[in-house]
C-alpha positions in Angstrom: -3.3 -1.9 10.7 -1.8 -2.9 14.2 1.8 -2.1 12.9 1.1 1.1 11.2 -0.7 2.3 14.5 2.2 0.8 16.6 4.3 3.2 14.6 2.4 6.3 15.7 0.3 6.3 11.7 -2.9 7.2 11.7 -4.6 3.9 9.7 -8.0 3.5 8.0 -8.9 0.2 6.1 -11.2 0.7 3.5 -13.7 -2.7 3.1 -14.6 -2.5 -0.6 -15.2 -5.8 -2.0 -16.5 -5.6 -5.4 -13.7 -4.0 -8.0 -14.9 0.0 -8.3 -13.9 2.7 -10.8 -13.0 5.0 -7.6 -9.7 5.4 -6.9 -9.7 3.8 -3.1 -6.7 2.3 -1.4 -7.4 -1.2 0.7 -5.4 1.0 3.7 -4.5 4.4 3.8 -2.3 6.3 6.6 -1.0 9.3 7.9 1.6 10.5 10.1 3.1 13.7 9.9 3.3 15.2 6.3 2.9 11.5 4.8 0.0 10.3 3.6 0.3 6.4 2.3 -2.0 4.2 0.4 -1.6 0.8 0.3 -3.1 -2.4 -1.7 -2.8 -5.4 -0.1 -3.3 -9.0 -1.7 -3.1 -12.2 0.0 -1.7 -14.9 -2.0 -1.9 -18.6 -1.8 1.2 -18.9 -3.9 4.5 -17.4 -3.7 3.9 -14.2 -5.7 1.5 -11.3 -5.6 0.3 -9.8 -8.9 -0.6 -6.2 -8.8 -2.0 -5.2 -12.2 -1.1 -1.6 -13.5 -5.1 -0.8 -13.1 -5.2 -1.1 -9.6 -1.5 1.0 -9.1 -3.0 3.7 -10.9 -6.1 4.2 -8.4 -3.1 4.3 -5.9 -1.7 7.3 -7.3 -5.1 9.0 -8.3 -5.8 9.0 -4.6 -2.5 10.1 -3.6 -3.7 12.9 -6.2 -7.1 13.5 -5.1 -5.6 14.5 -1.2 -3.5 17.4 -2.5 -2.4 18.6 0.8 0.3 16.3 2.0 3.8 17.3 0.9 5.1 13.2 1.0 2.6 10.9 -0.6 3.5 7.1 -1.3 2.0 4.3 -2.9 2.7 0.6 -1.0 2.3 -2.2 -2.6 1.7 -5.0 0.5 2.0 -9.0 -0.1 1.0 -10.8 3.1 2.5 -14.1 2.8 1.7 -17.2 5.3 4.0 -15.5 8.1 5.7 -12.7 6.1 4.6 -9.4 5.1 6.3 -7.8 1.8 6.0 -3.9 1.0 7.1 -2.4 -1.8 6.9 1.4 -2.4 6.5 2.2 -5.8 7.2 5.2 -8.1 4.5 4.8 -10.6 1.9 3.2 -12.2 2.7 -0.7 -13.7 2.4 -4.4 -13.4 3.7 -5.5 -10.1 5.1 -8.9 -9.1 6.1 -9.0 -5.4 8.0 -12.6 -4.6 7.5 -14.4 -0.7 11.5 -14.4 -1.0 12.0 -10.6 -1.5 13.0 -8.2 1.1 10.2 -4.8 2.2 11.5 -1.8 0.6 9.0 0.2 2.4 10.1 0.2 6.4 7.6 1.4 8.8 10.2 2.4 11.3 12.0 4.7 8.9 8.8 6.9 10.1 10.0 6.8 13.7 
């Protein structure tokens, strides 16, 4: 959340903790004509497993908020002092390794 506000998004984390059939990112932001959703996993291990269930809800709210013209789906790993992101194109199975680069850059919005 800090970072995203740092660079000028607008953040919102949404606290759900038990798994729901509504289609609600762990962090969504805006910032001009983007709106992002993220899920975020913590791992204890070295890789973060996004099942294709929980992408989908990414893009279903992406779809529900019809009025952005640039809508992303972020795929976030917070490692034990590194963040990964991973923008994604659609709706899979997700591994996101502690040794991989961010393909998603927050100051690309700057």
């Amino acid at each position: 959340m800090k970072k995203l506000r740092i660079h000028d998004f607008r953040a919102v984390r949404v606290p759900v903790s038990a798994p729901s059939s509504e289609p609600l990112p762990d962090v969504f932001a805006t910032k001009g004509d983007y709106l992002v959703a993220f899920e975020v996993k913590a791992p204890r291990a070295e890789r973060a497993y996004f099942r294709k269930s929980q992408v989908e809800k990414l893009f279903e709210f992406l779809d529900l908020l019809g009025s952005y013209p640039q809508k992303l789906a972020v795929l976030a790993a917070k490692f034990p002092y590194k963040w990964v992101l991973k923008s994604v194109d659609k709706p899979d199975d997700y591994v996101i390794q502690k040794k991989e680069k961010s393909s998603f850059k927050l100051d690309k919005f700057t």
